[in-house]
LUMTOR-462816 format. One line per field, with one value per residue: residue in three letters; x, y, z of N, C-alpha, C in turn. Coordinates in steps of 0.05 Angstrom, whole numbers, plus 5000, padded with zeros to 4 digits. Layout:
# LUMTOR-462816
type = c(ALA_...) $
n.X = c(X_...) $
n.Y = c(Y_...) $
n.Z = c(Z_...) $
ca.X = c(X_...) $
ca.Y = c(Y_...) $
ca.Z = c(Z_...) $
c.X = c(X_...) $
c.Y = c(Y_...) $
c.Z = c(Z_...) $
***
This chain:
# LUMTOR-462816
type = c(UNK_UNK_UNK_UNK_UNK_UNK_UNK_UNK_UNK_UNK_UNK_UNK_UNK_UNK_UNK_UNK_UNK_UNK_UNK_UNK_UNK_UNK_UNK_UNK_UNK_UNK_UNK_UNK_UNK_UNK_UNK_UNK_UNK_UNK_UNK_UNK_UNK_UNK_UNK_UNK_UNK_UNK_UNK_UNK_UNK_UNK_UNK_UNK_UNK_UNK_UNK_UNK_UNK_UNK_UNK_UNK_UNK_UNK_UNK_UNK_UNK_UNK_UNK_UNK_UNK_UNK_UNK_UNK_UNK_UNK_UNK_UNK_UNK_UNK_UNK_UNK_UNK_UNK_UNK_UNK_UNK_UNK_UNK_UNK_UNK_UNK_UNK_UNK_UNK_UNK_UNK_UNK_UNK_UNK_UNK_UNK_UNK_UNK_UNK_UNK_UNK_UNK_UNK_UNK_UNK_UNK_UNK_UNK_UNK_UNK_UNK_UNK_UNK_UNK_UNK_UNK_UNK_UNK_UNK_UNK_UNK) $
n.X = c(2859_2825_2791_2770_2712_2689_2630_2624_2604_2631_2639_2657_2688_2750_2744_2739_2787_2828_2804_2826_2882_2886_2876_2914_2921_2946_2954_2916_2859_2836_2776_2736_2668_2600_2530_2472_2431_2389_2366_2330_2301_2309_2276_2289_2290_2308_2325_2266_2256_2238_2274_2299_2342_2388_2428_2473_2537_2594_2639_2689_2721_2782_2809_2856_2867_2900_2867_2862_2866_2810_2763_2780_2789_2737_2707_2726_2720_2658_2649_2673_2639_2585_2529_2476_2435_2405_2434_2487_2525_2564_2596_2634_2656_2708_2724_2795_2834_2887_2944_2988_3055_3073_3128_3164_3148_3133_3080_3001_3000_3044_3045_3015_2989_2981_3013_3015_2958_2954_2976_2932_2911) $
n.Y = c(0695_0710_0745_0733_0733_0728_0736_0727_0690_0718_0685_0646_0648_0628_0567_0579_0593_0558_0524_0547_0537_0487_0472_0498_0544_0613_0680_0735_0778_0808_0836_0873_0878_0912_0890_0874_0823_0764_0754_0768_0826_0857_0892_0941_0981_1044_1096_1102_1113_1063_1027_1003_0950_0931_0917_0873_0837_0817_0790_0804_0762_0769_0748_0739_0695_0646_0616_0571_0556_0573_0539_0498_0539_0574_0514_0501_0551_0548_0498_0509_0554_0540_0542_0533_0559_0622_0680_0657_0673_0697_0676_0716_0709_0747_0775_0788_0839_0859_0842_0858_0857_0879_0882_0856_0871_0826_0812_0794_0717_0704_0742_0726_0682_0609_0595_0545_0483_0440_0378_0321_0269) $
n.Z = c(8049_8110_8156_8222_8268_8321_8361_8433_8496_8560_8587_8564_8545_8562_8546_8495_8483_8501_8461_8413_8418_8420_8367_8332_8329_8331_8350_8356_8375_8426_8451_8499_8493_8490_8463_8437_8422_8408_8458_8522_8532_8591_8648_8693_8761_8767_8807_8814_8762_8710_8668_8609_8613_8554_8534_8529_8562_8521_8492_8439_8394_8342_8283_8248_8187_8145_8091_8095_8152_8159_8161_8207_8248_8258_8273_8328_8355_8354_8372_8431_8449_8449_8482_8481_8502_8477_8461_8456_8408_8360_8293_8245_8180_8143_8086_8072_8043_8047_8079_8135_8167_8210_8246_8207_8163_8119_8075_8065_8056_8081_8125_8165_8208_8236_8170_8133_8147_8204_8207_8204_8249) $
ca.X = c(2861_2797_2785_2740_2699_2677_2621_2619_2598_2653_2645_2659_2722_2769_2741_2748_2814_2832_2801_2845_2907_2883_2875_2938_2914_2955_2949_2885_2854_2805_2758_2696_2643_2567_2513_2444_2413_2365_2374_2313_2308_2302_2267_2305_2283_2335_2318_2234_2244_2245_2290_2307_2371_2386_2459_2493_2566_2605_2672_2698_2749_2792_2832_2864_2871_2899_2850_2866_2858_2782_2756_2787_2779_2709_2690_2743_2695_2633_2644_2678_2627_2557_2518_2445_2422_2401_2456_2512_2533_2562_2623_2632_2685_2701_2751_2822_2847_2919_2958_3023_3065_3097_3160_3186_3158_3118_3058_2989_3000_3067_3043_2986_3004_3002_3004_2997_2945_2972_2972_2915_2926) $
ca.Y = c(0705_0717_0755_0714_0758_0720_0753_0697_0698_0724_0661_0617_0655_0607_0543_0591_0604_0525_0503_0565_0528_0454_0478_0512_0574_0630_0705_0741_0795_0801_0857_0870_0888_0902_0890_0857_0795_0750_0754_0775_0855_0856_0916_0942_1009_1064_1113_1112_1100_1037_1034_0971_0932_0921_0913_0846_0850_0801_0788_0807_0761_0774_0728_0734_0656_0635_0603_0533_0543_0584_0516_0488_0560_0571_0494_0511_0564_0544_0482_0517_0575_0541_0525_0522_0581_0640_0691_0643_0700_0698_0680_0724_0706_0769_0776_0807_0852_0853_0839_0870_0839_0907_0868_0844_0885_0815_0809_0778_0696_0706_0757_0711_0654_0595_0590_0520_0472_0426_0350_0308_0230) $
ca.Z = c(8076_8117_8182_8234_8275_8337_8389_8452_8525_8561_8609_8543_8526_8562_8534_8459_8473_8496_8433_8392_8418_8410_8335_8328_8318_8338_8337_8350_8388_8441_8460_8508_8477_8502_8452_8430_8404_8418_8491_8527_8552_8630_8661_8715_8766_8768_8824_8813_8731_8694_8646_8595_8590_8529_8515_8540_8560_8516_8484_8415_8386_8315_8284_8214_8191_8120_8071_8103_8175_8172_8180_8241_8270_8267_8283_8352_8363_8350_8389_8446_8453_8445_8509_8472_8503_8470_8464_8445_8399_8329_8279_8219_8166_8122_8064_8071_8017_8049_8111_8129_8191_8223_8250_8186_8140_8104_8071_8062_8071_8108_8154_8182_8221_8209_8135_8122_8167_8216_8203_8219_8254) $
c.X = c(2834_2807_2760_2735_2687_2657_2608_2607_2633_2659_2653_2684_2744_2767_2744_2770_2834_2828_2816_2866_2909_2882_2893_2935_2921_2944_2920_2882_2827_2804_2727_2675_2623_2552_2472_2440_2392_2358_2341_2316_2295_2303_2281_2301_2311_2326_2288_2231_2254_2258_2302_2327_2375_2408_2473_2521_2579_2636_2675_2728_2754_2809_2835_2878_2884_2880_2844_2852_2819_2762_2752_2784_2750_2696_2705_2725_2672_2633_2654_2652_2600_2545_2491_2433_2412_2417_2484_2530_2540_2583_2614_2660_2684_2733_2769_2829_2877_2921_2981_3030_3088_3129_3178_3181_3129_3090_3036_3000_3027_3062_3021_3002_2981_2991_2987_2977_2957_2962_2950_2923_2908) $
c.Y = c(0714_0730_0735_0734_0745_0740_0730_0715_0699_0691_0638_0625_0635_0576_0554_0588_0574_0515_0515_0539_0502_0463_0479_0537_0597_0665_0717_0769_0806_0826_0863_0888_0893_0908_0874_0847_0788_0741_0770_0806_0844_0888_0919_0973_1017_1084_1125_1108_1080_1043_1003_0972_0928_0908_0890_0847_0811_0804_0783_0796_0759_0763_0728_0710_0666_0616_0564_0535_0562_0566_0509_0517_0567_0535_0490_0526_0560_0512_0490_0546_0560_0528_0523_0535_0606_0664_0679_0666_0683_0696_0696_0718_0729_0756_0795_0816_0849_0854_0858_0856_0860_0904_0867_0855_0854_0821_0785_0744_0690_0718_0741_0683_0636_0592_0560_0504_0456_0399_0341_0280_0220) $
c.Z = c(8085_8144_8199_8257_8297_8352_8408_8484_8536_8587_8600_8537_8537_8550_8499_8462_8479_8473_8410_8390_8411_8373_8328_8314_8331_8335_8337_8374_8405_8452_8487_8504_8497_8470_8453_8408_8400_8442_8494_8536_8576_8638_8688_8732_8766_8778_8811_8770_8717_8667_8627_8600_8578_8517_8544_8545_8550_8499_8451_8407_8354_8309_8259_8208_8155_8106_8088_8129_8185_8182_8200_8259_8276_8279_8317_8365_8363_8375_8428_8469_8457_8471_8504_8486_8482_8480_8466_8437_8375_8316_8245_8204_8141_8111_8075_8052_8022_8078_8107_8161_8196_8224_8229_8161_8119_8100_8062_8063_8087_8123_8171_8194_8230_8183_8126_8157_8180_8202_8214_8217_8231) $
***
């Protein structure tokens, strides 16, 4: 079980979240973030003092996958998100120690959905 750790432009999040469902990847959780990258700072006055920009406003999404589908979820993302600019943003895949699935009480690869991958033609 992994965690995937998206940080996208928030103007890419509907073409992420199109390519979630073309995957069949359910279940996840989205945040808005601000941070910094590789994005340029932009100087900006603020009543007589300049002051940097520094922090970008973008979108934090989380998605706990089974072993099978970290694959097709990051290449969903990564092809959904990338416009070949600078500040794309970033997938991280971390390890899970355990799941639990509130509702029912299951754990680790039953509480994640879906377990197995879908078919390919």
């Amino acid at each position: 079980m992994k965690l995937i750790v998206a940080i996208v432009r928030p103007e890419q999040l509907s073409d992420v979240l199109e390519a979630l469902f073309h995957a069949e990847v359910k279940g996840l959780t989205i945040s808005r973030v601000h941070g910094h990258g590789g994005e340029m700072e932009h100087v900006e006055n603020y009543r007589g003092t300049t002051v940097k920009m520094a922090l970008a406003e973008k979108v934090r999404i989380e998605i706990g996958v089974s072993n099978h589908f970290v694959e097709p979820t990051v290449r969903a993302i990564l092809s959904a998100a990338r416009t070949g600019e600078v500040g794309d943003g970033k997938v991280m895949v971390l390890p899970i120690e355990k799941i639990y699935r509130i509702r029912t009480g299951e754990e680790d690869q039953a509480a994640v959905t879906p377990v197995v991958p879908p078919e390919t033609d």
